[in-house]
Each structure stands twice: as C-alpha cells, then as structure tokens.
ZALOSE-596862 format. One line per field, with one value per residue (C-alpha): chain; x, y, z. Coordinates in Angstrom, 2 decimals, padded with zeros to 5 digits, always signed. Layout:
<nodes>
mol A,...
X X,...
Y Y,...
Z Z,...
</nodes>
This chain:
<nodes>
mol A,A,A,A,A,A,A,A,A,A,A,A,A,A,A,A,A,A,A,A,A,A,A,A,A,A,A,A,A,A,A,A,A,A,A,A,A,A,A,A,A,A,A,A,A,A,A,A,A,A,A,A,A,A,A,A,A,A,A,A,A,A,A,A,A,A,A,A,A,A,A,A,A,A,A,A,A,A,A,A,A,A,A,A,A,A,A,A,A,A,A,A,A,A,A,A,A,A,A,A,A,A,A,A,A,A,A,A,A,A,A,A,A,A,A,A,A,A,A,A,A,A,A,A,A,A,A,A,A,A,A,A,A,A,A,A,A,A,A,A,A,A,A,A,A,A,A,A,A,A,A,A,A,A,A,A,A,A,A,A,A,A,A,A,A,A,A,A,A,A,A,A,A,A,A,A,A,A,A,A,A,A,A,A,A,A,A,A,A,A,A,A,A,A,A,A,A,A,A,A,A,A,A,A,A,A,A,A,A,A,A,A,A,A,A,A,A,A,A,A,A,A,A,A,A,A,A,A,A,A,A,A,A,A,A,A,A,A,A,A,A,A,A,A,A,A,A,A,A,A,A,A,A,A,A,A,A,A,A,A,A,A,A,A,A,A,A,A,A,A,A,A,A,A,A,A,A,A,A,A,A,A,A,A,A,A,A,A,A,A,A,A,A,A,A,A,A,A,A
X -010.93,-014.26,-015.81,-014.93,-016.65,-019.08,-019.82,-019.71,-022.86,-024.78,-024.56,-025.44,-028.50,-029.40,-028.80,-030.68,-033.88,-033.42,-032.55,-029.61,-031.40,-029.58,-026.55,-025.34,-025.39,-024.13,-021.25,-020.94,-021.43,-018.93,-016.54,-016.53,-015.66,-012.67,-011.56,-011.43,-009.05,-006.90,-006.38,-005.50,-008.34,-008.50,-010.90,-013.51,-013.60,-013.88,-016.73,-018.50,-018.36,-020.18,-022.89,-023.43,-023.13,-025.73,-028.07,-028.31,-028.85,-031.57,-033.56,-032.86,-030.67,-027.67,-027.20,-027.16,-023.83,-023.78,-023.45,-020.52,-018.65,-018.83,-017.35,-014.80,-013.92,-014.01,-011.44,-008.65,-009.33,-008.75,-005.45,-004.25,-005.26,-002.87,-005.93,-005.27,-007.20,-009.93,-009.46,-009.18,-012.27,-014.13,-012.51,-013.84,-017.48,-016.94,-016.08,-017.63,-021.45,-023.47,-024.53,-025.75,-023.51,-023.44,-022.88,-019.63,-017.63,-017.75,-014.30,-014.60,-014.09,-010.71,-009.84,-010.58,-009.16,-006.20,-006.20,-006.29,-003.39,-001.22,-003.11,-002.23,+001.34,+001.40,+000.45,+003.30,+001.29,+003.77,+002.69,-000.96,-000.57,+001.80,-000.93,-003.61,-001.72,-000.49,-004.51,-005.31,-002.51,-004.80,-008.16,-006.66,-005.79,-008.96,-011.33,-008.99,-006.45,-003.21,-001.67,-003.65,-002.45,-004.11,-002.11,+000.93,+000.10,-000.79,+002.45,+004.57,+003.21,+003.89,+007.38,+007.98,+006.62,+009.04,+011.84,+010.63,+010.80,+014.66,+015.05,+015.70,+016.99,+013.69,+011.66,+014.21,+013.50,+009.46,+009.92,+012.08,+009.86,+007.05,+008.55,+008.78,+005.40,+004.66,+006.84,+005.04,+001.79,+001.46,+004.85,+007.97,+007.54,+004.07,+003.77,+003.83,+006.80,+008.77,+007.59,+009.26,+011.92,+011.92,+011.68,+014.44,+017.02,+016.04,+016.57,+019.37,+021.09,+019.64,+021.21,+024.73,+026.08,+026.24,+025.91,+027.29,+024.81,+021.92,+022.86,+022.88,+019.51,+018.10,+019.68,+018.51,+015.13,+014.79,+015.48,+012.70,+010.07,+010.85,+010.61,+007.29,+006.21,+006.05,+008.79,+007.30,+005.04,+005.47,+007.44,+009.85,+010.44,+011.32,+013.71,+014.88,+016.08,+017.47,+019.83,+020.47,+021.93,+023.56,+025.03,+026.37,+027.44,+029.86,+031.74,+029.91,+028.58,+028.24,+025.40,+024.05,+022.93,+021.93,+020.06,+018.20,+017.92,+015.83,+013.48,+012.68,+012.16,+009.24,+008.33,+007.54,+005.02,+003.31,+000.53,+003.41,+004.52,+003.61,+004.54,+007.21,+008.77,+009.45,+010.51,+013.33,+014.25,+014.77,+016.56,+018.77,+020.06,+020.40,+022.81,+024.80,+024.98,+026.85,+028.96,+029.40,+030.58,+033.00,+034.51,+035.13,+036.48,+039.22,+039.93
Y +000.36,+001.39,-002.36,-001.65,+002.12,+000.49,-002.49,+000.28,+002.35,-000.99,-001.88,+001.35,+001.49,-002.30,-000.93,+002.16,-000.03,-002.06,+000.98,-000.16,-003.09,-005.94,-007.09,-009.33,-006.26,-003.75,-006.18,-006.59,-002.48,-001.71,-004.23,-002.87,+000.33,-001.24,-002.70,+000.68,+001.56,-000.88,-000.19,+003.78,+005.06,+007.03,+010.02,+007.87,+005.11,+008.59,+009.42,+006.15,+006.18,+009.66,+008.63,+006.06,+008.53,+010.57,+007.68,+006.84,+010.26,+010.79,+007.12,+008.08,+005.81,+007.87,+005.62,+002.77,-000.41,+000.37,+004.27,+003.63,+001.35,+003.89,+006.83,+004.18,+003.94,+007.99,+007.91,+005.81,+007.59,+011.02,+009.12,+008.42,+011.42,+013.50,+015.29,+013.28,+015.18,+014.74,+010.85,+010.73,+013.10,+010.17,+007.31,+009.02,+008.90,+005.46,+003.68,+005.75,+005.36,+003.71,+000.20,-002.37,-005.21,-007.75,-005.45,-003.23,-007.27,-006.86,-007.66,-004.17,-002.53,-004.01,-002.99,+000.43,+000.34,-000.78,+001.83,+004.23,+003.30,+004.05,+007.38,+007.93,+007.86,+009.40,+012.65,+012.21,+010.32,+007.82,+006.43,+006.44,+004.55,+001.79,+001.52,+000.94,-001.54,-003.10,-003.80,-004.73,-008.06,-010.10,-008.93,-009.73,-013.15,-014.01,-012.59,-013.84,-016.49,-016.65,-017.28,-014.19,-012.19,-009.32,-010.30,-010.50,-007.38,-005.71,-007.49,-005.75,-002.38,-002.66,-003.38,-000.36,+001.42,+000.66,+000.80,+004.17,+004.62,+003.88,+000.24,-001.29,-004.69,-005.21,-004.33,-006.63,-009.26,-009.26,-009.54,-011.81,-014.25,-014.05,-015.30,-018.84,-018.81,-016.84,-018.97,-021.63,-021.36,-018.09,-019.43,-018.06,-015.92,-014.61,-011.24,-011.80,-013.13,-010.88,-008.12,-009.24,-010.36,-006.92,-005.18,-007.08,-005.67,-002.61,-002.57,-004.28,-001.67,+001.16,-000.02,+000.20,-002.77,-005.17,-003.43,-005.87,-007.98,-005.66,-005.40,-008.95,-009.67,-006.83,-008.37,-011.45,-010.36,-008.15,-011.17,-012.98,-009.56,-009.86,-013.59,-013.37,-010.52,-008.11,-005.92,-002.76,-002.55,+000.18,-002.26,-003.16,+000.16,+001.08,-001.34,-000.91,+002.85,+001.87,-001.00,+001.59,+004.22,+001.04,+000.84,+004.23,+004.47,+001.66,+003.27,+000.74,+004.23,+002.78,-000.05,+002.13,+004.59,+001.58,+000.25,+003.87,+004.44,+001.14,+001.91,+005.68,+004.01,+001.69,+004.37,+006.68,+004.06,+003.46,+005.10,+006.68,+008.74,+011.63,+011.57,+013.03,+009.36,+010.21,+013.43,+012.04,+009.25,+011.79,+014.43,+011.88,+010.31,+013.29,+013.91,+011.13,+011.38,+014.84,+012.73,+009.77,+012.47,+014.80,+011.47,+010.46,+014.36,+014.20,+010.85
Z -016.48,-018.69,-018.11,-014.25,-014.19,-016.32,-013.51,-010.92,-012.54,-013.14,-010.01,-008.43,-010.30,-009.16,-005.31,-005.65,-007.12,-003.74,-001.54,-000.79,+001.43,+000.23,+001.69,-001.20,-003.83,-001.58,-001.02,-004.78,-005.24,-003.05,-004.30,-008.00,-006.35,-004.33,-007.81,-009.10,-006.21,-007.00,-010.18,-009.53,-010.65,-007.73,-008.84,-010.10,-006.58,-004.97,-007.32,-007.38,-003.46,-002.98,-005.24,-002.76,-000.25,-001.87,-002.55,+000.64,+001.68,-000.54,+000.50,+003.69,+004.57,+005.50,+008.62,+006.56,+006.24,+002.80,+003.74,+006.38,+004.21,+001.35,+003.48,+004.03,+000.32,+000.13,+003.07,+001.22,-002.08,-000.27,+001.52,-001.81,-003.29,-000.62,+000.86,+004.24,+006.75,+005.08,+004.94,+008.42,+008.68,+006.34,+008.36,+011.72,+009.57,+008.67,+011.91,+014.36,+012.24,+015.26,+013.30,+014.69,+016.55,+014.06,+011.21,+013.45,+013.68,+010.25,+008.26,+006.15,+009.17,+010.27,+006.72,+006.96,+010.76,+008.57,+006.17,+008.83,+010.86,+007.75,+007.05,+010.27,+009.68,+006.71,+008.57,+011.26,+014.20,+014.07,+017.69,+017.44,+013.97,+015.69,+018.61,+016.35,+014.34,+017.24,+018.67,+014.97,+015.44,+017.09,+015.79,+012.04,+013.38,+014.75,+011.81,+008.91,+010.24,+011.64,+007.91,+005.99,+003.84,+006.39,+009.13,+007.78,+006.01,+009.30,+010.74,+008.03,+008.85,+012.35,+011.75,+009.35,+012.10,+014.28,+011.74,+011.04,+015.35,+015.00,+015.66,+012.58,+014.00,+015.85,+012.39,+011.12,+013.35,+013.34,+009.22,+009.08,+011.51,+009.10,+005.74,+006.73,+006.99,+004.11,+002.07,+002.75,+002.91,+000.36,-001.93,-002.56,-005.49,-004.19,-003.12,+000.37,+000.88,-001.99,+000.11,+003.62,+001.55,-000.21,+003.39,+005.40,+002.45,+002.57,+006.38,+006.49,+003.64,+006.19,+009.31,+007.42,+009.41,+006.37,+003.28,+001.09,+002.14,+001.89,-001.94,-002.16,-000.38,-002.65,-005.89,-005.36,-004.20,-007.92,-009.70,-008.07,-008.10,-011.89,-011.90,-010.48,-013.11,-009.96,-010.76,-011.89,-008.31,-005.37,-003.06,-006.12,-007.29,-003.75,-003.53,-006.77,-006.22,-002.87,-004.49,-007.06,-004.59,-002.68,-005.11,-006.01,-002.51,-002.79,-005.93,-008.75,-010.05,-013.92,-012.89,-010.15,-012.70,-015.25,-012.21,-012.18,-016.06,-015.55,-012.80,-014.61,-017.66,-015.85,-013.67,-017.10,-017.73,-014.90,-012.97,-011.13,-014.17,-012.63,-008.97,-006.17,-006.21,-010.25,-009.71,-007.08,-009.49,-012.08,-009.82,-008.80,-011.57,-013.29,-010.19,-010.59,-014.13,-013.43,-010.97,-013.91,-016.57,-013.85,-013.10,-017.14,-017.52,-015.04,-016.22
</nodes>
C-alpha cells in the first residue's frame, strides 16, 4: 500500500510538471489511484483524486480529461465510503464535463457510467439503475468485446437488478446463459465464472423452490472459490453466510454455525473487520449459538 501511495505522489508531481497535458501520464496517474481503490484504501484514492482536482484547478485546467476522470475516482471513493449523494453529485461532475468528442467515447467513462448504475441502487433507484445498465449492454460490447470481463460484469448487475425487482428465475436465467462463455473463454476457476456460479446459488436458495440444491450449488461453488484462492472475497463471503443460514434453516444447525465461525474468523481479518456485514455475521451467530446451546439444555 506505501509503494502504491508512494507511485501515486510521484506521479502527480510528473503530471503537474506537464500540466496535466499528457495523455500517457494522466492515464498512468490516474491508474495508480484506481490501484489504490482496489486495494481499500479508500481515504487515500479519495485524497490522491482531489489533489488532482486541485491541480487542475490551480493550472487552470479544471475543464480538463484528466480533471473529469479524477471527479470520477472521487465519486466511487465517496460510493464506497457511504457518503452516496455525494458520489452521485461527483459522477454528475464527471460525465456531464463538456470534453471534447473523441475524449467523451472514452472507455473510463462507461466505467464510471458503470459505477454509477450501482450507486444508483444503492440509494433505492432500483429502476433508473436497471435502465442505465440495461443501455450500458451493448455499449460494453462494442467498446470491450462481447467476451469482457465488463460485459459480463455489466450483465451480472443487470440480473441482480432484476432479482432484486422480484423475478429471481429471470436473474436466474440471464446468469446462468453467461457461464458457458465465461467458462470458457475466462476458465473455470476464474473469477468470472465463480461469481455467476456464486450468484445462480444464491438465487436459486432465495427462490425456495430447490433448496437442497441451492446448498449443493453453493457447496460446490466454496470449494472451487477456495480452490482458486478466492475465498475470503465480497462475493464468497456472501455466499458463504447464505450457505451458512441454508443451512441452519434445514436443521444441520452444528455445521451451519461451523460454516459461520469460519467466515467471522476471515472476516476479522479482512478489510471488512469493521463493517455492518461483520456486525450481522456476529449478531447472528451469536443467535444461533443461543439456539445451539437451548437445544443441548433440553436435551
């Protein structure tokens, strides 16, 4: 993380001796801020994107590509940082900026059209979010390719849209059509396809129609997340606590709360530590655990 915030300031200081003129170390700027992102370090991205901000502000250049794309960055930081009306506030800086036509087809900006759409959501506009990602389908396909990891990313999100909309089956379905593909072309241990695996068991566990096959497609699915050395990210913890109460639910209360012992133990030691999905793990194993020992006292 320091030899990331350490690339980060570098490169600032390379783009400020340029103004911020050069595509190729804006590109690279920006990047090291992305990488920051992705590995959690949330306040400092946020950081490292308004310095840009500023920069560009000061040179004048406030109107700038490498401006726009860093109130982009500042939008997703502020989405994961819970301040989401702000994010869309940044976002609405971002994409509405009035660049020039060959810079506005630019990739970034599906990306943060993207990030958006789920921002979106979180907040409750379920139907403007599934709009958006619904006009982002064929835009993804033609700027990245009909096998990217962005569209079927943007795919994905579309269907837990419309599982969250009440028709599972359909979410099911629009999965489910994707990991062929995925399998082949991305593998099947990579995180593509673990994660339409990952999302047609959880589904299938929510409808209720088949559960012992949910917990089958979601045990299966673990061993491969852990296989792959993914099991300790978000879309295997979330599965993980779901196969966990699955569990529970079908009276195998002893490995349902091993199952959970597990994922809080992981969770302790991620950059979730300290989060509400924690704080549920924790309140509800501690529940069961009540359950576990009333059960052993009548007994």
């Amino acid at each position: 993380m320091r030899t990331a915030a350490r690339s980060v300031e570098l490169l600032r200081r390379v783009d400020r001796a340029m103004r911020y003129k050069s595509q190729a170390v804006v590109g690279v700027h920006l990047s090291a801020i992305d990488e920051l992102f992705e590995r959690g370090a949330y306040d400092e991205a946020l950081a490292a994107a308004d310095d840009v901000i500023e920069d560009c502000r000061v040179l004048r250049r406030a109107g700038s590509e490498a401006a726009a794309r860093a109130h982009g960055e500042r939008a997703r930081c502020l989405a994961r940082l819970d301040r989401l009306d702000e994010s869309i506030d940044e976002f609405a800086s971002s994409l509405d900026a009035p660049l020039p036509a060959v810079v506005r087809g630019q990739a970034w900006r599906l990306s943060l059209r993207y990030s958006l759409a789920l921002t979106r959501r979180d907040v409750g506009e379920l139907e403007v979010s599934t709009a958006e990602l619904r006009s982002l389908v064929p835009a993804m396909s033609e700027a990245f390719g009909e096998h990217s990891t962005w569209l079927l990313s943007t795919i994905t999100e579309l269907a837990t849209n419309v599982a969250l909309d009440g028709d599972v089956p359909t979410a099911i379905e629009m999965v489910a059509a994707q990991l062929p593909g995925a399998t082949y072309h991305r593998g099947p241990l990579s995180r593509e396809a673990l994660t339409l695996r990952s999302k047609i068991a959880r589904w299938t566990i929510a409808e209720g129609d088949d559960d012992e096959r949910g917990r089958r497609l979601a045990a299966t699915a673990l061993v491969d997340f852990t296989r792959a050395g993914l099991s300790t990210s978000a879309e295997a913890f979330e599965l993980r606590f779901l196969y966990a109460d699955a569990l529970v639910e079908c009276g195998d209360v002893d490995y349902g709360i091993a199952q959970l012992t597990s994922l809080l133990e992981d969770l302790r030691s991620s950059r979730w530590a300290v989060s509400d999905f924690t704080e549920a793990v924790t309140s509800e194993l501690e529940e069961w655990r009540n359950v576990q020992r009333g059960g052993a006292a009548r007994d």
